[in-house]
Backbone as CSV, one residue per row, in Angstrom:
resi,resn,N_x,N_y,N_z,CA_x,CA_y,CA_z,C_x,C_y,C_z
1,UNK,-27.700,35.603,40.363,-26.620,35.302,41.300,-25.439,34.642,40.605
2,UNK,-25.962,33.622,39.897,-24.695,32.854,38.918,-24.045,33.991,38.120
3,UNK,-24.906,35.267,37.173,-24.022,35.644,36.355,-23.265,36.911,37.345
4,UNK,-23.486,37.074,38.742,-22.810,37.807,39.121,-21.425,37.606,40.056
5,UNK,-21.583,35.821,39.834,-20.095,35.268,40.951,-19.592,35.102,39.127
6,UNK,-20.067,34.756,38.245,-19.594,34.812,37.140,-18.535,35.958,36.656
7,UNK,-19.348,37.276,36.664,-18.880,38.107,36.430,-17.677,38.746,37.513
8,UNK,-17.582,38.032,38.424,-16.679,38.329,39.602,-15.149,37.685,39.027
9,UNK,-15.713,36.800,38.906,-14.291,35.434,38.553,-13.696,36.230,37.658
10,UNK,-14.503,36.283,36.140,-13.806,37.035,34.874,-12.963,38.470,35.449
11,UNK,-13.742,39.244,36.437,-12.953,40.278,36.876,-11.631,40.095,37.429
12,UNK,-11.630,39.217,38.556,-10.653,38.371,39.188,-9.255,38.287,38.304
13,UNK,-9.892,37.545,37.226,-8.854,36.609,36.252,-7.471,37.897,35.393
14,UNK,-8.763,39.198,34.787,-8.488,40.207,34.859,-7.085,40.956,35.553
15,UNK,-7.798,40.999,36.400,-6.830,41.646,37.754,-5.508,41.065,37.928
16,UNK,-5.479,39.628,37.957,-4.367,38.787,38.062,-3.434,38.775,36.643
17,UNK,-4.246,39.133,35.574,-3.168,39.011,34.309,-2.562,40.259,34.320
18,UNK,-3.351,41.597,34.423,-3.147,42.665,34.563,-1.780,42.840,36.054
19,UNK,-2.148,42.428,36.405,-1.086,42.622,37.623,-0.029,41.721,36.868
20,UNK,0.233,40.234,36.903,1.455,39.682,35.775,1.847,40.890,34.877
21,UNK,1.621,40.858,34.328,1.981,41.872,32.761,2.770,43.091,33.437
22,UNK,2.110,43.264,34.794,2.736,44.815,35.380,3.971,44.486,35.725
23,UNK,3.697,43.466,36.359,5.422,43.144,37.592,6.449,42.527,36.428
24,UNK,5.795,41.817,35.236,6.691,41.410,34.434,7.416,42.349,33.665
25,UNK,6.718,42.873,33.289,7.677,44.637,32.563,8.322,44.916,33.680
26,UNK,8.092,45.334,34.799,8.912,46.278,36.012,10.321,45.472,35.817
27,UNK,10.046,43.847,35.792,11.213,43.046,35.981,12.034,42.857,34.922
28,UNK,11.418,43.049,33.418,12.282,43.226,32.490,13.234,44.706,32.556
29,UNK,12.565,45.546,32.656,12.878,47.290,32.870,14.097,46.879,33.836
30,UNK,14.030,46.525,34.928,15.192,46.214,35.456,16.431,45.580,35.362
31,UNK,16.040,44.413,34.858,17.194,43.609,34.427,17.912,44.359,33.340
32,UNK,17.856,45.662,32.691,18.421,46.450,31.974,19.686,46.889,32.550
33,UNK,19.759,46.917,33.290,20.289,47.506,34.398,21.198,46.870,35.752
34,UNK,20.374,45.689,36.106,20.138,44.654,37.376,20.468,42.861,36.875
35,UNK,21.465,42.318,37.311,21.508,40.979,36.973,20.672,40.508,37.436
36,UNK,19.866,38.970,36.744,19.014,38.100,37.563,19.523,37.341,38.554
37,UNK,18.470,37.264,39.977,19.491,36.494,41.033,19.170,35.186,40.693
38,UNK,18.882,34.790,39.849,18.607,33.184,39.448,17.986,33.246,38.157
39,UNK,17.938,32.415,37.509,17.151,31.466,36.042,16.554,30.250,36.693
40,UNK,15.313,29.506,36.108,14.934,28.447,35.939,15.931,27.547,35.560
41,UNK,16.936,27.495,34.489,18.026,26.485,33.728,19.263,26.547,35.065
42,UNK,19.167,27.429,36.097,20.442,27.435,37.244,19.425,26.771,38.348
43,UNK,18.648,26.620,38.140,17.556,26.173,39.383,17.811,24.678,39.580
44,UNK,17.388,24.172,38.295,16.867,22.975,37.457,18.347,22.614,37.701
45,UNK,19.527,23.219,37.341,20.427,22.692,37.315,21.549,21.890,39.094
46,UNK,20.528,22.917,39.579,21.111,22.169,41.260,20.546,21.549,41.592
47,UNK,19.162,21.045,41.025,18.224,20.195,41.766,18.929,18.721,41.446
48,UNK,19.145,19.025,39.938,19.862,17.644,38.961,21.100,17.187,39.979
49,UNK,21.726,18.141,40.435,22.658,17.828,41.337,24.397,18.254,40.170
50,UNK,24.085,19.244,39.313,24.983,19.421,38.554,25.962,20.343,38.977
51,UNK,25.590,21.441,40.311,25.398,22.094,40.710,25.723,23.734,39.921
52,UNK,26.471,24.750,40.404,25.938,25.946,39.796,27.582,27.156,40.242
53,UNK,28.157,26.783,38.778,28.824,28.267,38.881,28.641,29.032,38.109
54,UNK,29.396,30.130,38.779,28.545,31.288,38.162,29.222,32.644,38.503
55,UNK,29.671,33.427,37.726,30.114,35.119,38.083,29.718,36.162,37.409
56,UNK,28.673,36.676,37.396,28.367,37.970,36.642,29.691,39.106,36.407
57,UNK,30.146,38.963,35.133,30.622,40.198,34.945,30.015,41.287,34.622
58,UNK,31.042,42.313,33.993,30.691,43.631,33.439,30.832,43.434,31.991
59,UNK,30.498,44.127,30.922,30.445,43.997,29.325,32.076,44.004,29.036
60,UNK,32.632,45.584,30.205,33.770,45.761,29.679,35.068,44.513,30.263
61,UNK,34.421,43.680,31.584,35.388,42.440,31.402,35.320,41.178,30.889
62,UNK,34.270,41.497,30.138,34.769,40.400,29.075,35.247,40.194,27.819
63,UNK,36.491,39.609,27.268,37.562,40.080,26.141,36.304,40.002,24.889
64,UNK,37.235,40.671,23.985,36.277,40.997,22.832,36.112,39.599,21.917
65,UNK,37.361,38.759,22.178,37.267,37.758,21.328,35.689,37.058,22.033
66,UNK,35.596,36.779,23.378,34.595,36.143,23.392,33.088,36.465,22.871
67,UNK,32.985,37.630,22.855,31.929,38.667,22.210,32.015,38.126,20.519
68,UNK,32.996,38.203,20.297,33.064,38.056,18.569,32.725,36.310,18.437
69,UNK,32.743,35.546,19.135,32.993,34.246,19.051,31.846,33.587,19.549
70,UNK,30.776,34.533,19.798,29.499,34.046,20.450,28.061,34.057,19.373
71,UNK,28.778,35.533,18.632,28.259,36.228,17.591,28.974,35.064,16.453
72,UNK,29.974,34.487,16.055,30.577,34.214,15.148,29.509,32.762,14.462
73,UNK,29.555,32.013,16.302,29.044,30.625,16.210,27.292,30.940,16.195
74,UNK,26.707,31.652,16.708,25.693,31.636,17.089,24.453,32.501,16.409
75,UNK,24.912,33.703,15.923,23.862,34.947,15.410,24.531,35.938,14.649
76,UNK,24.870,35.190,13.412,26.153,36.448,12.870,25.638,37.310,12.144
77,UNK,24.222,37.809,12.663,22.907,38.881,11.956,22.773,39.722,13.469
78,UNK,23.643,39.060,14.535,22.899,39.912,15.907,22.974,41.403,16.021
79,UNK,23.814,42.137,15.120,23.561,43.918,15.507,22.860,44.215,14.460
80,UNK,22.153,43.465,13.566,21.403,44.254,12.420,19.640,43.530,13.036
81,UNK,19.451,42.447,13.205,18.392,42.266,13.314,17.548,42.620,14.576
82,UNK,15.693,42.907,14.264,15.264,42.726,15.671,14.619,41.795,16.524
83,UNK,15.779,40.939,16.691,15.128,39.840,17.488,15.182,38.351,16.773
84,UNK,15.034,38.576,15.214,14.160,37.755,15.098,15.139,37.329,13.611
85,UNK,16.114,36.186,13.425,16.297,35.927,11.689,15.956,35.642,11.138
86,UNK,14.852,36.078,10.469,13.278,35.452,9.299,14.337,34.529,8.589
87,UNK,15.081,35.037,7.655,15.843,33.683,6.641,16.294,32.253,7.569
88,UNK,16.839,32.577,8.353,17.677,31.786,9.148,16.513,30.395,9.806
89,UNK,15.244,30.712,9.917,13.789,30.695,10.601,13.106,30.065,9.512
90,UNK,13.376,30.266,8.517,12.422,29.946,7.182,13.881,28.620,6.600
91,UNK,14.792,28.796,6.540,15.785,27.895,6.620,15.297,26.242,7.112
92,UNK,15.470,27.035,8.388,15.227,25.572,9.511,14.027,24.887,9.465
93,UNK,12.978,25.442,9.158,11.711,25.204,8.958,11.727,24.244,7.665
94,UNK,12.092,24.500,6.643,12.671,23.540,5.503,13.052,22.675,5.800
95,UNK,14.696,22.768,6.589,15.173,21.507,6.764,14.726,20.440,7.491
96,UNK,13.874,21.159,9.042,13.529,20.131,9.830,12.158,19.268,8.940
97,UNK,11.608,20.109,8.194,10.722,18.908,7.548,11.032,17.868,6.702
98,UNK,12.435,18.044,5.997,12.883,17.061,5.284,13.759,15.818,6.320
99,UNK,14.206,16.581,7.551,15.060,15.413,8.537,14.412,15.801,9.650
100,UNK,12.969,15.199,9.790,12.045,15.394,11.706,13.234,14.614,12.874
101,UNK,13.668,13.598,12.340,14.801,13.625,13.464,15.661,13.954,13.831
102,UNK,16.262,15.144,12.824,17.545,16.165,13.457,17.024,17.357,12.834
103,UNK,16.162,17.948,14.494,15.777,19.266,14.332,16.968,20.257,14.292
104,UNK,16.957,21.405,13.093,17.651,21.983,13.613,17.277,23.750,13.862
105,UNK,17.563,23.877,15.118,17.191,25.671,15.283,17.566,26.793,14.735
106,UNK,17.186,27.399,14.898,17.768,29.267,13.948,17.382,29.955,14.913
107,UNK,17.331,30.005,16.429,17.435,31.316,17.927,18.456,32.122,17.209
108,UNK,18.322,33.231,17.570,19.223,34.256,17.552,19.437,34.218,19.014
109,UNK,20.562,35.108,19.150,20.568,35.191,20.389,20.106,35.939,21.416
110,UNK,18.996,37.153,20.605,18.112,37.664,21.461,17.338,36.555,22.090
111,UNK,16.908,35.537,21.008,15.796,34.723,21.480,16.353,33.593,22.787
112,UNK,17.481,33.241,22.510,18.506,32.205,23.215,18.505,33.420,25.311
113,UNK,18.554,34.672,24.425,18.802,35.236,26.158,17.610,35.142,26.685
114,UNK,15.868,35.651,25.759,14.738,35.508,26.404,14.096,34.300,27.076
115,UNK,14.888,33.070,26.598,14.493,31.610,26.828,15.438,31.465,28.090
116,UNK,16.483,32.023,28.081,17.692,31.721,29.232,17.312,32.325,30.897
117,UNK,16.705,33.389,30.341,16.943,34.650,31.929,15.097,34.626,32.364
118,UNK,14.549,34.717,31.135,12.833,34.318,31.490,12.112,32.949,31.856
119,UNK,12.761,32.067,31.150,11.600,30.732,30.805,12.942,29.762,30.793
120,UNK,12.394,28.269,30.123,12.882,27.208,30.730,13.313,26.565,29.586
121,UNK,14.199,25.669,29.715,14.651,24.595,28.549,13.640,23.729,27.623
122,UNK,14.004,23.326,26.616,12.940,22.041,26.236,11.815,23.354,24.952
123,UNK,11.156,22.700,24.300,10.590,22.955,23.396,9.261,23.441,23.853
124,UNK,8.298,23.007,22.731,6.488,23.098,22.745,6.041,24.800,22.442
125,UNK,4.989,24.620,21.921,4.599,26.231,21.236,4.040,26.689,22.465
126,UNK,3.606,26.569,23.532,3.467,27.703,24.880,4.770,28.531,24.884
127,UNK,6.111,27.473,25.357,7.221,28.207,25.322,7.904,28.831,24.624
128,UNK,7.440,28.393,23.180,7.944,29.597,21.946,7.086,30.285,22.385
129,UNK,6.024,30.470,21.939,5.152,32.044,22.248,5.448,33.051,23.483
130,UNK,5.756,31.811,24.346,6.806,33.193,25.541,7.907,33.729,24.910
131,UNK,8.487,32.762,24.316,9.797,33.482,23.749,9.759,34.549,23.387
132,UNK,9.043,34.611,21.670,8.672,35.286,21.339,8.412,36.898,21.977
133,UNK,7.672,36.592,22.741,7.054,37.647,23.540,8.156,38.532,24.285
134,UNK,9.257,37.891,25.277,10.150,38.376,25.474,11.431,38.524,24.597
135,UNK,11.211,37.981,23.596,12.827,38.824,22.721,12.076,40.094,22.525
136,UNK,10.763,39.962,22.190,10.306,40.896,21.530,10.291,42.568,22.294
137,UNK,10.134,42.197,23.648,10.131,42.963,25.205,11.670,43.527,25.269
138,UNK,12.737,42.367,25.104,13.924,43.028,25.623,14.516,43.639,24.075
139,UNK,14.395,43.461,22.979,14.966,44.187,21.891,14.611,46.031,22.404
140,UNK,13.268,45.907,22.745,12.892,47.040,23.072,13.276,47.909,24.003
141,UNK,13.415,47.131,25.292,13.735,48.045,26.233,15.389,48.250,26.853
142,UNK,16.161,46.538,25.984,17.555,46.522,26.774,18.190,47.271,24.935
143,UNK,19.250,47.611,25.415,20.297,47.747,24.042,20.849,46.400,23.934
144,UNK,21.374,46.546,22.612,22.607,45.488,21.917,23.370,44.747,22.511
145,UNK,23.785,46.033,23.340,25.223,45.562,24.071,24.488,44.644,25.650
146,UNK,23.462,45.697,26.079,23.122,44.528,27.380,22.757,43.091,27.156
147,UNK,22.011,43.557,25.668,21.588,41.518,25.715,22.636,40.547,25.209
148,UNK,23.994,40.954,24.603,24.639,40.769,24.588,25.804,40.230,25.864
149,UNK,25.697,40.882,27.062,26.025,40.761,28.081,25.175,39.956,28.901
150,UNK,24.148,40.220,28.860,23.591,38.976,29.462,23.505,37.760,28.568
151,UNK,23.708,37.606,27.459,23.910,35.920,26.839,25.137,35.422,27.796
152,UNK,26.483,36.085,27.608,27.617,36.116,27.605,27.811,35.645,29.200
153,UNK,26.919,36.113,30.457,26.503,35.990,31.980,25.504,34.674,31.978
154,UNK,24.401,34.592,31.131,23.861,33.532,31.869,23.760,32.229,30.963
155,UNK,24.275,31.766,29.866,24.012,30.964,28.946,24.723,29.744,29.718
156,UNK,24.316,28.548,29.461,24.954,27.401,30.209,26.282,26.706,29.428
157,UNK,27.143,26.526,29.724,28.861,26.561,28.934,29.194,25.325,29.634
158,UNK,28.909,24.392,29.785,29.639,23.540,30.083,28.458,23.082,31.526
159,UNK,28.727,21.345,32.173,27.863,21.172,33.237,27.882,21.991,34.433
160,UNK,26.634,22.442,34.521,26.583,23.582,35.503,27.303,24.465,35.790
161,UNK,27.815,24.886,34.488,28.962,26.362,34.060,28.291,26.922,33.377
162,UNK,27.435,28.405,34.257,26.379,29.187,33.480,27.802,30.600,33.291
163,UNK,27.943,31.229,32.427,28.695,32.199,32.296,30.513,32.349,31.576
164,UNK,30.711,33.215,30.427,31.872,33.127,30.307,33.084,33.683,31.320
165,UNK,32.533,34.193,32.325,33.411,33.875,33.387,33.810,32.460,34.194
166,UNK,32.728,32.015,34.543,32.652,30.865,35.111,33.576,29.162,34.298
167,UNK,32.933,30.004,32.456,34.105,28.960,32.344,34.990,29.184,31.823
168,UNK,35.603,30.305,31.595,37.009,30.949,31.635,37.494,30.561,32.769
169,UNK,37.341,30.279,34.038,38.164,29.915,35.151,38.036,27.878,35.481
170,UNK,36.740,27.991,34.626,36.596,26.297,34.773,37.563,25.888,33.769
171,UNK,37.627,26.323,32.575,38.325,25.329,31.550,39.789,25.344,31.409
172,UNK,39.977,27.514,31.562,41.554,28.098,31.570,42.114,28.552,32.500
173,UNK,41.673,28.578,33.619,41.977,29.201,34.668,42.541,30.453,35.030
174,UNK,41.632,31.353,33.945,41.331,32.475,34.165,40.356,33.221,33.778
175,UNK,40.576,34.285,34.172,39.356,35.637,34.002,38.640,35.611,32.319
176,UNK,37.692,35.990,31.960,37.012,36.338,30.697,37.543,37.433,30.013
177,UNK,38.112,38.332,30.811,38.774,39.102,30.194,40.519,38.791,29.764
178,UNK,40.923,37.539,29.789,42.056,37.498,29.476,42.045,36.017,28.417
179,UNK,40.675,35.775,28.234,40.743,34.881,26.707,41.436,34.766,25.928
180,UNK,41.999,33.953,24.981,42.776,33.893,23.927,41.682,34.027,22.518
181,UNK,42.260,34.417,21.504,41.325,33.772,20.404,40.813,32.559,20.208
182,UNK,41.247,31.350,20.449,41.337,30.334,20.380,40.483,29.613,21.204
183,UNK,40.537,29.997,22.884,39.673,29.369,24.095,38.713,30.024,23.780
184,UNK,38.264,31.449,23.596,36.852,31.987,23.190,36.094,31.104,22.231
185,UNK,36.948,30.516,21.115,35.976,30.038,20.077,35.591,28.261,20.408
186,UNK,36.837,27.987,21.346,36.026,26.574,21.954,35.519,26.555,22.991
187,UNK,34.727,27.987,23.918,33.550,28.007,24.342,32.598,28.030,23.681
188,UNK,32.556,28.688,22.797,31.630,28.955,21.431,30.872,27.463,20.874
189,UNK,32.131,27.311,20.409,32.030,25.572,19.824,30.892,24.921,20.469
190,UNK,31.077,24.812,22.255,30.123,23.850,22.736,28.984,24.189,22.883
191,UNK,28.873,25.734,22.544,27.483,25.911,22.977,25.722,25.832,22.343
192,UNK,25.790,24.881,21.485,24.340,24.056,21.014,24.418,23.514,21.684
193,UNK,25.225,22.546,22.748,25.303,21.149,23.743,26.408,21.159,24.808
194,UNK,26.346,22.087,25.272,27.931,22.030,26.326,27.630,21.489,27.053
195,UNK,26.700,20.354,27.700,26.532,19.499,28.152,27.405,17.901,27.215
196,UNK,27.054,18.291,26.273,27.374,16.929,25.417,28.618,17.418,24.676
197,UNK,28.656,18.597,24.344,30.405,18.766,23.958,31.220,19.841,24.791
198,UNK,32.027,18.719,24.976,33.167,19.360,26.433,34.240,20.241,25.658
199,UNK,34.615,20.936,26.304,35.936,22.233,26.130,36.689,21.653,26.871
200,UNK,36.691,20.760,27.887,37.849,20.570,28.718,36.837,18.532,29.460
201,UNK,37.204,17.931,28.988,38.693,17.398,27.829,38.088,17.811,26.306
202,UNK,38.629,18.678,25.783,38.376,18.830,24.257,37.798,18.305,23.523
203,UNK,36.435,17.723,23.171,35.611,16.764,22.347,36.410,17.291,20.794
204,UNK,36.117,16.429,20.390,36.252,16.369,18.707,35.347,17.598,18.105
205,UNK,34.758,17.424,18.328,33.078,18.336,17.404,33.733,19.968,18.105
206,UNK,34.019,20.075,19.164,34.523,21.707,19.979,35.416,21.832,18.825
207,UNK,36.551,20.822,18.699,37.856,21.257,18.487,37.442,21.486,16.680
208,UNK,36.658,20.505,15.983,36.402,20.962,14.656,35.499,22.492,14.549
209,UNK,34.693,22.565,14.956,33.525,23.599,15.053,34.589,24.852,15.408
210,UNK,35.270,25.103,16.369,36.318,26.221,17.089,36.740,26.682,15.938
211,UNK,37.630,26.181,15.162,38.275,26.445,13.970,37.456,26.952,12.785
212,UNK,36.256,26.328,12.837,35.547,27.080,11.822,34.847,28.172,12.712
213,UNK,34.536,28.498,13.838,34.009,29.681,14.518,35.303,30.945,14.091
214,UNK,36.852,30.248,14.325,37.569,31.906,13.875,37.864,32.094,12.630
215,UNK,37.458,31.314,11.892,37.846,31.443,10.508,36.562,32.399,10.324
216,UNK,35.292,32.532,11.221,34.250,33.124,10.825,34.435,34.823,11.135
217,UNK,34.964,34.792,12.753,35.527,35.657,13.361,36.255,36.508,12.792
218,UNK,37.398,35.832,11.551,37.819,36.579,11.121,37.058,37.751,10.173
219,UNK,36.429,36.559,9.637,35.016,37.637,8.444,34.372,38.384,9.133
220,UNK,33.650,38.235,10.347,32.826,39.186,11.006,33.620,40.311,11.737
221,UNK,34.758,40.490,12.257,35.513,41.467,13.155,35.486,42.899,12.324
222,UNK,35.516,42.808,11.095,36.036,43.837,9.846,34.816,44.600,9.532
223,UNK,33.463,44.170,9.895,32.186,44.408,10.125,31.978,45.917,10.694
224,UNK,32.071,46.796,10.852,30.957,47.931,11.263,30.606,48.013,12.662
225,UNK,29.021,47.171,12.292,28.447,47.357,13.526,29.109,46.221,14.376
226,UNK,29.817,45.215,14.027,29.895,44.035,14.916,31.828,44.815,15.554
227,UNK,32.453,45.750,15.031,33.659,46.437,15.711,32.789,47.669,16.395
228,UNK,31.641,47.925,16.594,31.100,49.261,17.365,31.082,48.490,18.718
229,UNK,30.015,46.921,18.335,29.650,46.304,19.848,30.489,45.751,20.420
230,UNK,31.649,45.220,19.852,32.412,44.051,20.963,33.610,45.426,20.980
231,UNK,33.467,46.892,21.231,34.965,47.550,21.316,35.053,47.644,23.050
C-alpha cells in the first residue's frame, strides 16, 4: 500500500513538472511574438510603491542610437554570441575573487532579458540556473532583433521607468524614436543602477560613463553585424 501511494506521488510530481515545462515553452514561443503583460521586477516595483511606467514599443520605433547605446554599455559581443560571454564570465569570476566586496557581473544581455521578462532581481545559484536555462530557451526560439527589443521594452531605466520609451518621455520628453546620440547613451549610462544613477537630475557617474558609452558607439556602429541589427 505504502509503495503504491508512493508510487502515485512520484507520478503526480511527474505530471506537474511535465505540465510546467509545457506551458513554459508555449509562453516563451509566444512572447516571440506577444509582449509580457507584466514581469516580477514591474510587480515588485508597485508593491514598493515606486509605481510603474511603461510603453511597449515596436523595434522599428525605437531610434537606432538607443539600440547602439545599450549594446555599446552593456554586451558589445551581443550579435556574435549565444547567450552566453565565456571571456567576459571568466573575467568577472577573477575579479570578484580578488574584490568579494565589489562584485562585478558579465550578463549579456540575452541573460539580463531572461532574468528581466522570466524571473526576479537579486542573486543565488537557483536563480542563475533559471537564467541560464532561459537565455538558453530564448537564443533559440526568439531572433537577435526580438531579444533585443524586449531588453530595450522591459529593462528598468530609472525608478519605476521600465522601458526606453517610458524614459524617453520621463527624462526628454519625448518618443524613443526621436533620441539624440547623447540622451540614448545617458540612458545607457544608468543602467547597472538606474535606481542609484539618475539621468534626470544627471548624476556624475551617468554623465562620465555616457561619454565613454559614445566614444564606444562610435567603434561599434562601423561593425557588420551590429549596422544589420540596429538598421
Amino acid at each position: 500500500m505504502k509503495t503504491t501511494r508512493k508510487k502515485n506521488w512520484w507520478q503526480s510530481i511527474n505530471r506537474l513538472f511535465l505540465w510546467l515545462f509545457i506551458l513554459q515553452f508555449i509562453y516563451i514561443t509566444v512572447l516571440r511574438w506577444v509582449n509580457p503583460p507584466f514581469t516580477i521586477t514591474q510587480v515588485v516595483s508597485l508593491i514598493k510603491g515606486n509605481g510603474l511606467k511603461r510603453d511597449y514599443v515596436s523595434f522599428n520605433n525605437i531610434n537606432s542610437s538607443a539600440k547602439l547605446a545599450v549594446m555599446a554599455g552593456e554586451d558589445q559581443l551581443f550579435p556574435d554570441h549565444n547567450g552566453f560571454d565565456v571571456k567576459a564570465i571568466k573575467l568577472a569570476v577573477k575579479y570578484n575573487k580578488k574584490h568579494p566586496l565589489r562584485i562585478r557581473g558579465a550578463s549579456t544581455i540575452s541573460q539580463q532579458v531572461a532574468k528581466n521578462v522570466f524571473l526576479w532581481q537579486g542573486g543565488g545559484f537557483f536563480r542563475k540556473g533559471l537564467e541560464v536555462y532561459f537565455t538558453f530557451m530564448i537564443e533559440i526560439l526568439w531572433s537577435k532583433e526580438r531579444i533585443l527589443q524586449m531588453y530595450l521594452n522591459v529593462a528598468e531605466m530609472g525608478k519605476g521607468v521600465f522601458g526606453i520609451q517610458a524614459a524617453a518621455i520621463n527624462y526628454f520628453n519625448k518618443d524613443a524614436a526621436a533620441l539624440s546620440r547623447n540622451e540614448a547613451a545617458q540612458i545607457a549610462a544608468a543602467l547597472p543602477n538606474p535606481v542609484r544613477y539618475t539621468v534626470r537630475p544627471l548624476s556624475g557617474y551617468v554623465a562620465a560613463r555616457s561619454n565613454n558609452i559614445m566614444r564606444q558607439m562610435n567603434n561599434l556602429e562601423i561593425d557588420p553585424d551590429i549596422k544589420e541589427l540596429i538598421k
